[in-house]
KEPA-500261 format. One record per residue (C-alpha): z, x, y. Coordinates in steps of 0.1 Angstrom, whole numbers, padded with zeros to 4 digits. Layout:
N
    zz    xx    yy
     Z     X     Y
...
This chain:
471
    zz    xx    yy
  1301  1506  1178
  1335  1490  1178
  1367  1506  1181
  1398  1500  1174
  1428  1487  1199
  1458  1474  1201
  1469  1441  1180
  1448  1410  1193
  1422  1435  1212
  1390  1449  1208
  1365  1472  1224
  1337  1453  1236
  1297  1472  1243
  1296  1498  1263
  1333  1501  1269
  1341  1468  1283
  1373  1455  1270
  1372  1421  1251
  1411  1404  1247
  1408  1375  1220
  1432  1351  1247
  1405  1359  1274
  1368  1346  1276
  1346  1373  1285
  1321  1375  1312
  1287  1366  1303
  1271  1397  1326
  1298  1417  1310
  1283  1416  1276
  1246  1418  1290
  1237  1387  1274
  1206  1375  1285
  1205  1340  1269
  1203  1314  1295
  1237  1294  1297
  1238  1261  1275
  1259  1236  1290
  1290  1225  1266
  1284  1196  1238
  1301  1168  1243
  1306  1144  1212
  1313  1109  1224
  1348  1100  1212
  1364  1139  1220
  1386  1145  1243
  1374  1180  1250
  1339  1195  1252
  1327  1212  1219
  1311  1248  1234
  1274  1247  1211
  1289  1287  1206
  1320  1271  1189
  1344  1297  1171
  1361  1286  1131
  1387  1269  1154
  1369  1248  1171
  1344  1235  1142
  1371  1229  1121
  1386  1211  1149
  1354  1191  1147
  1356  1184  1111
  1392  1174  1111
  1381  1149  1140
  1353  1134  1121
  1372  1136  1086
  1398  1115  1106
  1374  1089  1118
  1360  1083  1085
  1395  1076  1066
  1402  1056  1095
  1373  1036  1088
  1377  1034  1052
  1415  1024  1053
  1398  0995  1077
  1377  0990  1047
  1401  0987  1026
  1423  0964  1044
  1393  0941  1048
  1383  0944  1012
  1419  0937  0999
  1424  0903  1002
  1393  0890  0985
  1401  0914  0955
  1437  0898  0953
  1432  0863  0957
  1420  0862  0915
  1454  0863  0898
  1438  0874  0868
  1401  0886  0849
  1405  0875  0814
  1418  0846  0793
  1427  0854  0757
  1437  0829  0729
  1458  0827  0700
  1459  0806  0676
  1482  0807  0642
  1484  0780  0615
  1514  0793  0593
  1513  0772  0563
  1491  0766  0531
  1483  0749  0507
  1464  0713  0506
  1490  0692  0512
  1493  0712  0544
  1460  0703  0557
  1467  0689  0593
  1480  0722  0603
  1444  0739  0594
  1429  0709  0617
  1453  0715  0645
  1444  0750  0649
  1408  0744  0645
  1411  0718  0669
  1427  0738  0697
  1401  0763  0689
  1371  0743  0693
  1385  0734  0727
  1389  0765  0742
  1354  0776  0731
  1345  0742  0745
  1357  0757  0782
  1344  0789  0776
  1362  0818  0761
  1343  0835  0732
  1351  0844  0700
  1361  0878  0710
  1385  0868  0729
  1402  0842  0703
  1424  0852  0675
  1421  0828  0649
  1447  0829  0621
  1441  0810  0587
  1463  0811  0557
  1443  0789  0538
  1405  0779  0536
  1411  0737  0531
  1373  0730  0536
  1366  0752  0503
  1396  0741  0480
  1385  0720  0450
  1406  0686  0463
  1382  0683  0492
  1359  0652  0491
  1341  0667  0519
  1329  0708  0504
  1329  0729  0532
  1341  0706  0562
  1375  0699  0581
  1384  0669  0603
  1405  0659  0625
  1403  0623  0626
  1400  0597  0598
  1365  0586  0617
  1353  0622  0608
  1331  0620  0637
  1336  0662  0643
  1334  0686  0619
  1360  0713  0631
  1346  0740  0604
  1308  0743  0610
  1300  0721  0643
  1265  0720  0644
  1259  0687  0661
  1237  0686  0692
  1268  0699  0712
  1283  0718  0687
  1303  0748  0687
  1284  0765  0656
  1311  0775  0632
  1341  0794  0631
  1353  0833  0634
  1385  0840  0611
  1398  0872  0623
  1431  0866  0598
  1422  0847  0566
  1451  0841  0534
  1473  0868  0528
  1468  0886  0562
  1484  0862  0576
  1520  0874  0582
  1549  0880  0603
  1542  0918  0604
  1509  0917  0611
  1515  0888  0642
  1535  0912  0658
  1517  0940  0656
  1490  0919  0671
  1507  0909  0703
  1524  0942  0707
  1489  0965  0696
  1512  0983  0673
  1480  0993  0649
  1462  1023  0639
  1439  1042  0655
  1407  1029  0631
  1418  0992  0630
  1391  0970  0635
  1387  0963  0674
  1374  0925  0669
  1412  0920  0651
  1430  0930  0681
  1445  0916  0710
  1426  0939  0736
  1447  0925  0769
  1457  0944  0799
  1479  0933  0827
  1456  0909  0849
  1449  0889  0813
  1466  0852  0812
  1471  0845  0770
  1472  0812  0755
  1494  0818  0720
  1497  0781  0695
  1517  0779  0669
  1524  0751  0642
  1537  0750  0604
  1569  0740  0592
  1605  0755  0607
  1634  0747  0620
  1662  0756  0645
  1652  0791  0657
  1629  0801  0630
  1590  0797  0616
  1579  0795  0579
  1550  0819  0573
  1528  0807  0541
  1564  0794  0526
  1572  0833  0520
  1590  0846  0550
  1601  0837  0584
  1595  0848  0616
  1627  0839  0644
  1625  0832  0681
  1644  0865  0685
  1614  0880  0672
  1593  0860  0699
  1614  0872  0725
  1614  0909  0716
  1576  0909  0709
  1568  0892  0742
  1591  0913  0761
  1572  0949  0745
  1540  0930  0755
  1556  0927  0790
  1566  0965  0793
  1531  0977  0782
  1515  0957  0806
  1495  0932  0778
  1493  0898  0798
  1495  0883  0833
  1504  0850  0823
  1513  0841  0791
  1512  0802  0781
  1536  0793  0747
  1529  0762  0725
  1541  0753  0695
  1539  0720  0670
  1569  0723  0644
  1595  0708  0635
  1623  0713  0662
  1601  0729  0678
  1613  0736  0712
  1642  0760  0699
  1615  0787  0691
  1616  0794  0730
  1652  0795  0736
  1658  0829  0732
  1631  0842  0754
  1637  0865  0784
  1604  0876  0797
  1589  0869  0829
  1557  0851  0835
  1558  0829  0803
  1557  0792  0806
  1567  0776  0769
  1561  0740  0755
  1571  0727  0722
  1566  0691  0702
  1603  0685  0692
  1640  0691  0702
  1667  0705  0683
  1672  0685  0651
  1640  0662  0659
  1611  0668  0634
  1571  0667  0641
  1553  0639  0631
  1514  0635  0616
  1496  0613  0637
  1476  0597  0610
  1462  0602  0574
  1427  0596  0560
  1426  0576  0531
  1392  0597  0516
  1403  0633  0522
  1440  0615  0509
  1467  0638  0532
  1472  0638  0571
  1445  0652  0591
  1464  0665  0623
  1501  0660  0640
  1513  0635  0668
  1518  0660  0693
  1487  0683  0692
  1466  0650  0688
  1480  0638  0724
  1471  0671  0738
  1437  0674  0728
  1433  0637  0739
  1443  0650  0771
  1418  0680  0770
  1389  0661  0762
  1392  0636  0784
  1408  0650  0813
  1390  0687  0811
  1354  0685  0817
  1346  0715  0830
  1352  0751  0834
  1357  0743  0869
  1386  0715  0869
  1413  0717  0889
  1437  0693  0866
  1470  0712  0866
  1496  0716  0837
  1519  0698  0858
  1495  0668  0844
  1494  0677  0814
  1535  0681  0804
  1534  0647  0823
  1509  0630  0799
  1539  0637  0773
  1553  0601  0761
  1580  0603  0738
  1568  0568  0723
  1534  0582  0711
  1547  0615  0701
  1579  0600  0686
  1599  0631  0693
  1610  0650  0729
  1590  0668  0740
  1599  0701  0761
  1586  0726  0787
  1604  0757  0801
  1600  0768  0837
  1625  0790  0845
  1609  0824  0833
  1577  0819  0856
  1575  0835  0888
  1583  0810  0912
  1598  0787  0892
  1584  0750  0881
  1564  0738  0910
  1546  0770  0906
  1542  0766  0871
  1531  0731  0871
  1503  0738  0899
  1491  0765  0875
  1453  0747  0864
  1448  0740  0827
  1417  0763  0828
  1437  0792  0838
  1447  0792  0801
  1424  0771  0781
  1388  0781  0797
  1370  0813  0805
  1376  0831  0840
  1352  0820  0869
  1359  0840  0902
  1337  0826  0922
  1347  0825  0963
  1337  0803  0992
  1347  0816  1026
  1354  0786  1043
  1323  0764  1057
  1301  0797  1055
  1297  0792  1020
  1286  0825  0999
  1251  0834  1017
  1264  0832  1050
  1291  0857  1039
  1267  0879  1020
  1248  0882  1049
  1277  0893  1073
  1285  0920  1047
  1245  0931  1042
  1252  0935  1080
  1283  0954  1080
  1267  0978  1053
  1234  0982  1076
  1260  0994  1107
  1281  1017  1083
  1246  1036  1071
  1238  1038  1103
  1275  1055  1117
  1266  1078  1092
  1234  1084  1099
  1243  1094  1134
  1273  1115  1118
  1245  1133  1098
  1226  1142  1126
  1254  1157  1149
  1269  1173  1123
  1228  1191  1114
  1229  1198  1159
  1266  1212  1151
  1256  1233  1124
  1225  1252  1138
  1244  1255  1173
  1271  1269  1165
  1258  1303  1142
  1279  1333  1148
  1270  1357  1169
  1263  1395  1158
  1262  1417  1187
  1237  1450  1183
  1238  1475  1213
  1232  1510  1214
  1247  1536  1241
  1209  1541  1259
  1209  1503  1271
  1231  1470  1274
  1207  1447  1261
  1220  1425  1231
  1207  1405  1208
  1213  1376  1190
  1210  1383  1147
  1228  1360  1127
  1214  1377  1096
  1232  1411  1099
  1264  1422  1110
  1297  1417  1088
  1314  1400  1116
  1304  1379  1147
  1316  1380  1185
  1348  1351  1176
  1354  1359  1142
  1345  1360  1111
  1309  1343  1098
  1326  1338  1063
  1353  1323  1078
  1333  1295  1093
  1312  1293  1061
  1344  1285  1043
  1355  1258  1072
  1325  1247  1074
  1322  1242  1032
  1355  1225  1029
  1353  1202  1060
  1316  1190  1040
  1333  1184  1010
  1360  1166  1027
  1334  1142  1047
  1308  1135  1017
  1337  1125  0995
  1348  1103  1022
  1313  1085  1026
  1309  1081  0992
  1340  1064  0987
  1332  1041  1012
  1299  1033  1002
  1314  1028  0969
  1334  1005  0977
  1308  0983  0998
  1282  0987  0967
  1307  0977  0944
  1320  0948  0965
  1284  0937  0973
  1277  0936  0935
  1311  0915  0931
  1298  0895  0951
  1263  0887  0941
  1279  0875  0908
């Protein structure tokens, strides 16, 4: 039926010469289907023939896949600054007592303490590491079997709170011997094996802010573990700095209650960390007070000031007291020592640092967002809007591209040498009038693909940010 020509040509029915640069004449074919006047799709420049050759639908599909990246970059860009404004997603704490023995006992109460406080504000139990050398409430000297207090009025009972506002009691994820200077850095730097239990690990990632205590006895640059070993603020420094690389902490907050204390930080290095200690070089850390019953000191000076300061001045998960306040609540009269904070590693320096809220490190994470004097309904029904006109862009986009797809079929042409009638069969023939009708399968297929991954992604994104949202 076809013959063969030069390069670029073909013989056309009945003789007539076809060039693929020139349109043929519509009497020249003998085509007999009445003339269909060119689709226009509103934003094209050019008319879309409904006859449309593999060129021009993929010039379609490129158009429309261009449209909807467009609008899904817009997306983006509007999505972006309500997913940055939360600095970070989780709030981790860590709390190490170093020293046992029952003469030891306010260092047991101090921990407790602090963690009774954070659980207070609202991070759970998985997400506390509590570190115990020894079990005071269960050793034979206690007047009091099974309890630990802080204050000779013994008001709280730090071990098993089960008051009317208690805490409930206490989950030791290090307890006696596991309490070491190997097994505290392996913690913070995840250094463990593949089976270790997942409830004794330090399961961070880059957007968490830590809060790490320490106390026991030490001394200039170094920490006593159970009276056995030591652990250096070299040590600190490298471990915090591997926690850094691997991307284990947004914000990490240091305190410590030792003796000269505030030498454990000197050696540090890392960004992001803000570090406060109880005592200066060649100062030591006091007990606040002793109870006469229980016969030792039940917690230190400086630990005692700063949970005064929590329990008064921390309420809520929602308090917007600053850290700032709380290195200022620091008197070197009550805590009969100096006190000290380090700046200089955060980002942004110490007016950053100090504007940094308590809760950031001491309570659970509560992202919740008010746009301006909308408040959150108004602004989930703007975006309940905005999702309504996107389903319906693509609505409209569905139903072109349906016109676009059952308009444009390729052509087969079928003549024989008695008449010039043809006929349109899409079925049969290997090839079409314009090309090949597997090549605009194939364009067709890919450009599909391209434009439902695109939608998707968008709608995604709005789903996901609508659920965020709803929280």
């Amino acid at each position: 039926m076809f013959a063969s020509g030069l390069p670029g040509e073909f013989s056309g029915v009945n003789g007539v010469g076809i060039s693929s640069t020139a349109k043929p004449k519509r009497e020249d074919l003998g085509l007999t289907k009445p003339y269909v006047p060119p689709l226009t799709l509103t934003g094209y420049d050019n008319p879309v023939p409904t006859s449309a050759g593999p060129k021009h639908v993929a010039y379609i599909f490129k158009s429309l896949a261009m449209k909807f990246t467009t609008l899904y970059a817009l997306l983006l860009a509007a999505v972006l600054p309500y997913l940055t404004t939360a600095t970070h997603t989780s709030n981790w704490a860590v709390l190490v007592s170093t020293s046992r023995f029952w003469f030891n006992y306010r260092h047991l109460a101090n921990v407790l303490s602090l963690y009774r406080t954070v659980k207070r504000l609202g991070i759970p139990d998985s997400q506390i590491i509590l570190m115990l050398p020894d079990d005071m409430a269960c050793n034979p000297r206690n007047t009091f079997p099974g309890s630990v207090f802080n204050d000779k009025s013994r008001g709280l009972d730090l071990y098993d709170d089960q008051g009317e506002e208690g805490m409930g009691g206490i989950e030791v994820d290090y307890r006696g011997y596991e309490v070491t200077v190997e097994n505290f850095i392996r913690l913070l730097t995840d250094r463990w094996p593949a089976d270790y239990p997942r409830s004794k690990r330090l399961m961070t990632d880059d957007r968490s802010n830590i809060l790490i205590y320490m106390t026991g006895h030490g001394g200039n640059e170094f920490l006593k573990f159970q009276d056995a070993e030591e652990i250096s603020s070299f040590d600190l420094a490298d471990a915090f700095e591997q926690m850094w690389e691997k991307k284990r902490y947004h914000e990490l907050l240091f305190m410590i209650d030792t003796c000269q204390a505030n030498t454990m930080y000197s050696a540090f290095y890392t960004p992001n960390i803000i570090s406060t200690g109880s005592s200066a070089i060649h100062q030591s850390s006091y007990s606040h007070h002793a109870d006469q019953d229980v016969g030792v000191a039940v917690i230190d000076r400086w630990t005692y000031y700063n949970l005064e300061f929590l329990e008064t001045q921390i309420t809520s998960t929602s308090s917007n007291v600053t850290l700032g306040q709380l290195f200022d609540s620091y008197d070197p009269v009550k805590v009969h020592s100096d006190a000290g904070i380090r700046y200089d590693l955060f980002e942004g320096g110490e007016a950053t640092a100090r504007n940094r809220k308590v809760v950031d490190f001491f309570g659970n994470v509560q992202a919740v967002e008010v746009d301006g004097e909308k408040g959150q309904e108004g602004s989930l029904a703007e975006w309940r809007k905005d999702l309504e006109a996107l389903n319906n862009l693509i609505e409209r986009q569905r139903v072109v591209m349906n016109e676009l797809r059952n308009d444009s079929k390729p052509l087969a042409v079928k003549a024989d040498n008695d008449n010039a009638e043809a006929t349109v069969s899409p079925e049969k023939g290997g090839k079409g009038l314009f090309g090949g009708a597997k090549m605009v399968d194939q364009d067709y297929s890919w450009a599909k693909k391209a434009l439902g991954a695109g939608a998707l992604l968008a709608l995604g994104s709005l789903w996901g940010l609508g659920s965020w949202m709803d929280r």
